[in-house]
Structure formats: structure tokens, C-alpha cells
N, C-alpha and C positions, 0 to 999 in steps of 0.2 A: 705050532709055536705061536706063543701069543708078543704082539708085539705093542707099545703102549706109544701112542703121538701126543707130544706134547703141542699145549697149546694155550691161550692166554684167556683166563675168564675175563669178560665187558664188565666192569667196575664206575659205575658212575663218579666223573669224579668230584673231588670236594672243594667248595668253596671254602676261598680263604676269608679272615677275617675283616681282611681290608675292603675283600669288595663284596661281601656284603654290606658293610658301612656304605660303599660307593652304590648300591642299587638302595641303598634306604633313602638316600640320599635325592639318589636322582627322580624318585617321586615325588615330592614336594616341589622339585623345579618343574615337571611336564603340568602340576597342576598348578603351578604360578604361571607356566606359557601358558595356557590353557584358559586362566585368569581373565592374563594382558592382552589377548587377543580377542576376549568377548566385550572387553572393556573397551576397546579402541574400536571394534568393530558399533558398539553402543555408543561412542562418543561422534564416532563418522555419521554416523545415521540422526541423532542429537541436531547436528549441523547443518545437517541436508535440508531437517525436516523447520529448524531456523529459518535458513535461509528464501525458504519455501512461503515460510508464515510471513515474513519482515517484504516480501516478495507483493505478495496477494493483500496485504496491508496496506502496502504504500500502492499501490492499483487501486486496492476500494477510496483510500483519501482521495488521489485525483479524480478519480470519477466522480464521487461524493461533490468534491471545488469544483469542479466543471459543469454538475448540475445544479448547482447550487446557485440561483440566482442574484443579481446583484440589489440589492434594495435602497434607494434613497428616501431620505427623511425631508420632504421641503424641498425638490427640486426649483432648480430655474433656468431657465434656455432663454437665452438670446441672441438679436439676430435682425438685420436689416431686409425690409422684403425690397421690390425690384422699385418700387417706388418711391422709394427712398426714407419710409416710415419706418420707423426700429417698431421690435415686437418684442413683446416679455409672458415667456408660458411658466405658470408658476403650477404646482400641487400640492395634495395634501401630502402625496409619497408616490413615489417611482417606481418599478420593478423591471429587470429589463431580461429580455425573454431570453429562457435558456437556451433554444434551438435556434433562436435568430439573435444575434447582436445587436442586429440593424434597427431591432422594435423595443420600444419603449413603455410599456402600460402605467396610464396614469389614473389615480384616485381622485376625483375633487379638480380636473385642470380649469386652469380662468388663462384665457388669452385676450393678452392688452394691444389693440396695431394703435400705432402711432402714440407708443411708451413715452412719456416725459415731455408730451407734445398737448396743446392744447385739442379738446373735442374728441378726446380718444373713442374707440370703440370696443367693444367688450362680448368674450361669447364663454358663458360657462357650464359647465356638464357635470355629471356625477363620476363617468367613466370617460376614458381616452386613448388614441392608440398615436403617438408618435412616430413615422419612421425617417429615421435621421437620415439616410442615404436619399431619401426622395424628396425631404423637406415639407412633408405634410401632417398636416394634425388632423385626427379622425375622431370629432366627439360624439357621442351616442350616451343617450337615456338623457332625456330631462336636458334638452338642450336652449339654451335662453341666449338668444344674441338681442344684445343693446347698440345701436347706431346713433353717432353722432348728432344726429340729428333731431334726437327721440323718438324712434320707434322701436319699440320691442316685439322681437318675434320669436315663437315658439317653435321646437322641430325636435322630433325622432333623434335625425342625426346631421353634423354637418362635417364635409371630406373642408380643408382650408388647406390651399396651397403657399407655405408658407416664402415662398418664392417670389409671389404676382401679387400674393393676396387675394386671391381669386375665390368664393367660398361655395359651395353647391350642395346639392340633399335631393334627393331622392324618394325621401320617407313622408313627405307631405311635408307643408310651415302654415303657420299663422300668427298674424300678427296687428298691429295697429300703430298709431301715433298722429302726429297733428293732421295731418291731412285724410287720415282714413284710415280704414282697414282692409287687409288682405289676407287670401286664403288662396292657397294652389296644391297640390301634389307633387311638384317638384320647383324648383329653383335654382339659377346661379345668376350669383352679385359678383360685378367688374368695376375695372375703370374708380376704385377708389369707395365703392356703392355707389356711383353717379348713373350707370346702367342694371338694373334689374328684369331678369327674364322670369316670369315665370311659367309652368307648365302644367299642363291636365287640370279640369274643372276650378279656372279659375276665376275664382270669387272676390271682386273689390269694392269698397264700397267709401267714397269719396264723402268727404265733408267738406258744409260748405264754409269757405273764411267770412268772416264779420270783421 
């Protein structure tokens, strides 16, 4: 006896009209998220990499002004030494050291002791080194100091403590004026120039008054 089971065939079912509208639909929006999210994630990174540049910019300018030395045109420094002489250090132009504050390089210095006073004295260089905290001038190359009294003397270099007024060298001097000539290897003038020391092979040579 044959007997028959009923039973239900698997029928895929059918999509309605609506939602397939609704899945046409929802493609154009995953690929607008999909958009707004490469764009934002583009715009974030935009910012970063701003902020980054505007960052490493403003770094390089400061360091740039920070090493960038100050330059005067026509400096002039004044100033009373201990003796009561005012001094006036002029140049052709200033520059003041990037790694020290304290130091001053001068082009062309002339220093005047006893400024606006009768008999001044005079000492001029091609180069010069300034240091404001210690109150001394360092002139070197082609050093010419003139003394009140008239004599001119030549020298390497001379250290002048703008303090005492105290002047000294190391690099050898010579010199001359009314009473004679001199030569030494080393040097320091005190006391106004009223005391003169000199040192190593020295050489003077006295003329006689009439």
C-alpha cells in the first residue's frame, strides 16, 4: 500500500517593490558614509599636519631671532672711569655676539678718556672686543694710542680697563714723543699715564731738551 507525505517545497521568497526601492536606495547612502568618513578622516589629518608645520615654523623663526645678531650703525658708549675722567667709545658699527650678550665686537673703535675735557687722550684700532659686564675694551690690529702729552705709540693690542683706566699689552709697543723714544714687549700705564711700566727688551732712547 502506497502511501504519499505531504510536504511543503522551499520557495525563495519574493521581494516586494518597496523594498527593493529601499535596498536601491540604501546604496548611495553607505557610499555617502563611506564619502564622509574618508573626508573627515582627510580633513583631521589636514589639521594635524597644519598644526605641525605652523608648529616647526614658529621654532625655526625663534631660533632664526635668537641667532641672529644685534647690529648697530655708529655705536657710542659712555661712561666715567674711577678717576673721575668721563670716556666716549665710538665705531664705525657694533655687533653683539650671539652666544654671549655680554660681548660686544667693534669695527673702526676710537676711545676718547677725559671726553669734553681739555688734553684728552686717544687710542684707535681697526677691530675691538667690548665686554660690558667687566667694563673693558680689547683693541687689537693696528693699535695707535695718542697721550696727552704727545706721544704716540704703536701696539698689536691693548686690554683698557674701563673702570681705572688702566691700559696694558702684551703684544710688544713702540713709541715716541718729545722727550724720546720707546720700545718694550710688554706694557701697563696707571695713575692717569703718570706711571709707566714697561717689560722684556726694553728699548729707550732719551732726547736731549735745548
Amino acid at each position: 500500500m502506497l502511501t504519499q507525505t505531504d510536504g511543503v517545497s522551499a520557495v525563495p521568497p519574493t521581494e516586494s517593490a518597496a523594498e527593493r526601492a529601499r535596498n536601491r536606495r540604501r546604496k548611495p547612502v553607505r557610499r555617502l558614509r563611506f564619502a564622509l568618513a574618508v573626508f573627515a578622516i582627510g580633513v583631521a589629518v589636514a589639521v594635524i599636519v597644519q598644526a605641525s608645520w605652523n608648529t616647526f615654523a614658529s621654532s625655526k623663526l625663534q631660533t632664526q631671532t635668537a641667532a641672529s645678531p644685534l647690529v648697530l650703525d655708529k655705536p657710542r658708549f659712555t661712561g666715567v672711569l674711577k678717576d673721575g675722567r668721563p670716556f666716549l667709545i665710538t665705531a664705525a658699527s657694533a655687533e653683539r655676539d650671539p652666544k654671549d650678550e655680554n660681548l660686544v665686537h667693534l669695527v673702526s673703535p676710537v676711545l676718547v678718556r677725559g671726553y669734553g675735557q681739555p688734553n684728552p687722550s686717544q687710542a684707535v684700532a681697526r677691530t675691538g672686543l667690548y665686554r660690558e659686564a667687566e667694563n673693558t675694551l680689547l683693541l687689537t690690529d693696528d693699535v695707535k694710542i695718542t697721550s696727552a702729552e704727545g706721544y704716540d705709540f704703536d701696539a698689536p693690542r691693548a686690554l683698557i680697563n674701563m673702570k681705572t683706566g688702566e691700559v696694558s699689552g702684551d703684544a710688544g709697543i713702540s713709541g715716541s714723543g718729545p722727550k724720546g723714544s720707546t720700545q718694550a714687549n710688554a706694557y701697563n700705564v696707571t695713575d692717569k699715564g703718570d706711571r709707566v711700566v714697561l717689560k722684556g727688551r726694553v728699548h729707550t732712547r732719551l732726547e736731549r731738551q735745548r
